[in-house]
C-alpha positions, 0 to 999 in steps of 0.5 A: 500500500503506498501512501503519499505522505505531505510533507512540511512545507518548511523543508522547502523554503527557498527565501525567507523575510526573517526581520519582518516579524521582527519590524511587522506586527503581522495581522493576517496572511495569505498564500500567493502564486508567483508567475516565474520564468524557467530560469528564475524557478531553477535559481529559487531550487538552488535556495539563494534568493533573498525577499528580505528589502521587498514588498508587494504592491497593488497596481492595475488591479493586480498584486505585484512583487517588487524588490526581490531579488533571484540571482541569475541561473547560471547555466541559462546563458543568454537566456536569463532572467534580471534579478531584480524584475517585478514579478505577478502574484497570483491571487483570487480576486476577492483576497486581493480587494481585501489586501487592497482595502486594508492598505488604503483604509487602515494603512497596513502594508503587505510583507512577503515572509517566505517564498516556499515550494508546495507538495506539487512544486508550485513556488508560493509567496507567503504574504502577510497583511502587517502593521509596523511597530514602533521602537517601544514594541520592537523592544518588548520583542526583543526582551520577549525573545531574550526572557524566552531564551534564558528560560530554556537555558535555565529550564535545560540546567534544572531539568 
């Protein structure tokens, strides 16, 4: 009997904003197709992109990915991509009104936390709907994450 067996999606992130959660409070997220070229997806497998200075925007009544960066595939020759081109996100149109309503109404900002592969391949864009902190909270965060740590060295030497 073989089962398939889903895997994590975690094993297979190819990029990841970890100073997000760290600037963000993040409110909501959504998962985004992102329309990619045959070199860009051979170079997001290879694991050296980096979403960490961008952000999507709404134009056109469509969900664009802008600022990040996909370095060339070597092997593509003259084929290949620009590292830096905006690229589509794919969305269902009632998800995009309502990122697009958050933003104009309560200024929110939308983030890209983690460009992973799905159990079918597919390359999605995590996309969160934050709010940004200020220096007060990020600080609390930072005391949050510090207090956690200490706790489990403390937890580690007792227990």
């Amino acid at each position: 009997m073989n089962q398939v067996r889903k895997s994590d999606p975690n094993s297979k992130v190819a990029a990841e904003n970890r100073k997000a959660r760290f600037s963000y409070e993040v409110i909501d997220t959504y998962e985004a197709g992102l329309a990619l070229t045959g070199t860009e997806v051979k170079s997001l497998r290879g694991g050296h992109a980096n979403i960490a200075e961008s952000y999507a925007s709404m134009e056109g009544g469509e969900l664009w990915l802008i600022n990040s960066y996909l370095p060339e595939y070597l092997q593509a020759n003259r084929f290949n991509h620009e590292p830096r081109r905006r690229r589509k996100l794919l969305m269902k149109k009632k998800e995009m009104a309502k990122l697009s309503q958050a933003v104009e109404r309560q200024g929110m900002t939308m983030v890209p936390l983690k460009i992973y592969f799905n159990d079918r391949g597919r390359a999605k864009l995590l996309l969160a709907l934050a709010r940004g902190k200020n220096a007060a909270d990020k600080r609390q965060t930072e005391k949050d994450r510090d207090w956690a740590r200490e706790k489990g060295r403390l937890l580690k030497e007792r227990g």
